[in-house]
C-alpha positions as CSV (number, residue, x, y, z in Angstrom):
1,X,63.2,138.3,32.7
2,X,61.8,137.9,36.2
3,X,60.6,134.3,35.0
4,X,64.2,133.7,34.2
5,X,65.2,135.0,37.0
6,X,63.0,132.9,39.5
7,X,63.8,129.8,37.4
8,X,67.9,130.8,38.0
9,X,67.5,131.0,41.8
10,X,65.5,127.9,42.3
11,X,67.8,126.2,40.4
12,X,70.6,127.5,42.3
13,X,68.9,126.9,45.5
14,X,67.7,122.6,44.4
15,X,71.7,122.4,43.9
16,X,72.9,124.1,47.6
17,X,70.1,121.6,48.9
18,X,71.4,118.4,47.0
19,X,75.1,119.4,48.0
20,X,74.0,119.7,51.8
21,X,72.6,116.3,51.8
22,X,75.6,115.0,49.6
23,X,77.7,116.5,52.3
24,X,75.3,114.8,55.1
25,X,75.6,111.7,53.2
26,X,79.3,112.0,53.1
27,X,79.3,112.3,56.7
28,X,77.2,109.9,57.5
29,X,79.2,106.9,55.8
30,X,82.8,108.2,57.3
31,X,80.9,107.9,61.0
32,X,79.3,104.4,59.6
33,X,83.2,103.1,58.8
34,X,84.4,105.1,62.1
35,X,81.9,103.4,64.3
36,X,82.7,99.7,62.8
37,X,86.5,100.4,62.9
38,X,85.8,101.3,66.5
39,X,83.7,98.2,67.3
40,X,86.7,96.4,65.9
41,X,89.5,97.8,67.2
42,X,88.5,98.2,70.9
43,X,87.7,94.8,71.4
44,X,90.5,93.8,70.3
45,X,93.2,96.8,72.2
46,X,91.1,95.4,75.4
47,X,91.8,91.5,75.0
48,X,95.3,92.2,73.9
49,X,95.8,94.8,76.9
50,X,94.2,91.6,78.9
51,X,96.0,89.3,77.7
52,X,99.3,91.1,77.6
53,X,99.1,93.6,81.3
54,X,102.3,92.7,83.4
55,X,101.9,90.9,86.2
56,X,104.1,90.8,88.9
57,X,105.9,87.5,88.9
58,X,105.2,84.7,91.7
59,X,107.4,83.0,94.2
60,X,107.8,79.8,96.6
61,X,110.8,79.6,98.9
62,X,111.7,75.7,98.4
63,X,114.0,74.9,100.8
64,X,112.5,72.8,104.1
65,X,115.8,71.6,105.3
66,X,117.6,74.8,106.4
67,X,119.3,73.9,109.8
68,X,117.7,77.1,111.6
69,X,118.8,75.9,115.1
70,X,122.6,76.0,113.8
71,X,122.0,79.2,112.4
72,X,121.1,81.1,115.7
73,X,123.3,78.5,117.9
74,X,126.3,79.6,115.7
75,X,125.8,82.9,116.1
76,X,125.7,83.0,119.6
77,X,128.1,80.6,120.5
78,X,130.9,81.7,118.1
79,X,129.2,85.0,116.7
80,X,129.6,83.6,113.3
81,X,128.3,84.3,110.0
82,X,126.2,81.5,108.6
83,X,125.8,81.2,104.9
84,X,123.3,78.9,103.6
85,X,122.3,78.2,99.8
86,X,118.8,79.0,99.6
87,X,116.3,78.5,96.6
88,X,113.4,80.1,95.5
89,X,111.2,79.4,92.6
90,X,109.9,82.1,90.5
91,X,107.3,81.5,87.9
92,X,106.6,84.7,85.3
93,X,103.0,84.5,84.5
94,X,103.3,86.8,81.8
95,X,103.4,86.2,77.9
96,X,107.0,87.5,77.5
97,X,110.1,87.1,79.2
98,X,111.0,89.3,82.5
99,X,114.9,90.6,82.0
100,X,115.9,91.0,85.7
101,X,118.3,93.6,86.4
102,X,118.9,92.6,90.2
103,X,116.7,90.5,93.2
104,X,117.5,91.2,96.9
105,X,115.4,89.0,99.5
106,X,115.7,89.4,103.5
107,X,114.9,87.0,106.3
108,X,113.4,88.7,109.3
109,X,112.6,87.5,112.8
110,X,110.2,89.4,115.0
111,X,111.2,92.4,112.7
112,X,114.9,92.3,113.1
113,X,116.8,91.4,109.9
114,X,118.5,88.1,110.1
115,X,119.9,87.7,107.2
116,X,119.9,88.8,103.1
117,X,120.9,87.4,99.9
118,X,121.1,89.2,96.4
119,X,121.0,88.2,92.7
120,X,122.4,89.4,89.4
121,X,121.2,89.9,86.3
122,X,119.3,87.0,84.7
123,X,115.7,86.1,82.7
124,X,113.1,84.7,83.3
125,X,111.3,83.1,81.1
126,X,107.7,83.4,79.9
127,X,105.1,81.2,81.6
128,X,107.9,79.3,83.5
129,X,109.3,78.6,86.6
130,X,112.9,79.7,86.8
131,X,114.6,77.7,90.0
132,X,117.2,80.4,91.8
133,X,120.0,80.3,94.1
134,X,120.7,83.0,96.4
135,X,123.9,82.4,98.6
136,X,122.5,83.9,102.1
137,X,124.4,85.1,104.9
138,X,122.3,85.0,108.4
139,X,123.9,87.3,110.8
140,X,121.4,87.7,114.1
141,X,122.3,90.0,116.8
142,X,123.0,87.9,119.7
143,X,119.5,89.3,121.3
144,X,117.5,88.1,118.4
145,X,119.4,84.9,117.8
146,X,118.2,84.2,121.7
147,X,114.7,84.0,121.6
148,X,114.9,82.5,117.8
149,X,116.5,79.7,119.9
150,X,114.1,79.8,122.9
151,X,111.3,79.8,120.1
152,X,112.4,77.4,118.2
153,X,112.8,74.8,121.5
154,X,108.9,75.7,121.8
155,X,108.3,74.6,118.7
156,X,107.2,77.9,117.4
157,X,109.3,79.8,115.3
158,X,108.7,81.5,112.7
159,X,110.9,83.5,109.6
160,X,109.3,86.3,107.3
161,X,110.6,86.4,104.2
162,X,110.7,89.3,101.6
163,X,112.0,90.0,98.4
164,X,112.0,92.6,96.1
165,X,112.5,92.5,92.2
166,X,114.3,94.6,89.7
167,X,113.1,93.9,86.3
168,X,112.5,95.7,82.7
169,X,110.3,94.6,79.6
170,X,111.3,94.4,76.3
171,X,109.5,94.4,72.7
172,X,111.6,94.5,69.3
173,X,114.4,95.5,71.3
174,X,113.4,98.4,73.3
175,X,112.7,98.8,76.6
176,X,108.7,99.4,77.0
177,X,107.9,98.5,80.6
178,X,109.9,98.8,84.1
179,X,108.6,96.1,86.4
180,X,109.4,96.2,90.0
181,X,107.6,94.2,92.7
182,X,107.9,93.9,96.4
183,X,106.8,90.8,98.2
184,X,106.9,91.3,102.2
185,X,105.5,89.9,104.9
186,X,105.8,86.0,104.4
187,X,106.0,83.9,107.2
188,X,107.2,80.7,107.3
189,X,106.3,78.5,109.7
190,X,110.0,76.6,110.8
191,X,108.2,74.0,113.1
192,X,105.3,73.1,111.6
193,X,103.6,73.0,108.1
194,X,106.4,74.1,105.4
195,X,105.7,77.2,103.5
196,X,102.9,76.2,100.2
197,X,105.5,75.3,97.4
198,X,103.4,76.0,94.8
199,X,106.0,76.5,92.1
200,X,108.7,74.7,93.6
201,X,109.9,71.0,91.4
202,X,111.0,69.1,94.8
203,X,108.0,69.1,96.8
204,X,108.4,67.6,100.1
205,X,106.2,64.0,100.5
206,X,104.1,63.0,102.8
């Protein structure tokens, strides 16, 4: 009986050892599959979230031939209004389109706001330049209209131009990503070398 016995519990206890190393086994193949999914996924999630991070779109302001001197002479002259078509072009690095909900840009001189311009809604496209028009109204105060005049008769005038953009991302229809980006501080040089018109389609020549 004891015999029978002994025989019983080593039995029982071969079987509690061969299911804790069927378990291990068990274990060890769902961390082997685990591990390779990981190795395969994360790559991946990082070159897509690469390839795919918005980025803030970029801008040249395009026009050389504003008449800055009429600007600041009509406004203190006649205190008048000036309103000048001014275009910008805005290329979208990204790999989808932007969906802009509204632009605004200002013109400043020696801090003082000169003038502002504003856009609707519209797209812009992915990995293009979209050309824009913003109708802009310059109204100086006659102090700052002054010395833009006495500057520009030196020959050293210079505008700052910022702009700030409204914009949302969209994937299968559903807003994903709110984009908003600030450009300030520009300055472009009136007299001398134009500002670099990197996106801009009617570069000046030589």
């Amino acid at each position: 009986a004891d015999r029978a016995g002994r025989r019983q519990s080593a039995i029982a206890a071969q079987q509690m050892v061969e299911q804790r190393i069927g378990g291990l086994g068990r274990t060890y193949r769902c961390l082997k599959w685990v591990l390779i999914a990981l190795l395969i996924i994360v790559p991946i999630g990082a070159t897509v979230g690469v390839l795919y991070w918005p980025q803030d779109p970029q801008y040249s302001f395009c026009n050389s031939e504003i008449d800055w001197a009429g600007v600041f002479r009509s406004a203190v002259s006649f205190r008048l209004e000036a309103k000048v078509e001014v275009l910008f072009s805005i290329y979208n690095p990204n790999r989808f389109d932007i969906q802009v909900s509204g632009a605004s840009a200002e013109f400043l001189y020696r801090s003082q706001t000169i003038g502002s311009a504003s856009l609707g809604a519209t797209t812009f496209m992915a990995g293009r330049v979209t050309d824009v028009i913003l109708p802009t109204k310059f109204n100086p105060s006659l102090a700052s209209a002054t010395r833009a005049l006495i500057d520009h008769e030196l020959g050293h005038l210079f505008v700052d131009v910022s702009m700030e953009l409204h914009s949302d991302i969209y994937a299968f229809d559903r807003h994903v990503y709110a984009l908003n980006a600030s450009y300030v501080g520009r300055d472009v040089d009136v007299e001398g070398d134009p500002d670099p018109q990197v996106y801009c389609n009617c570069k000046p020549t030589d």
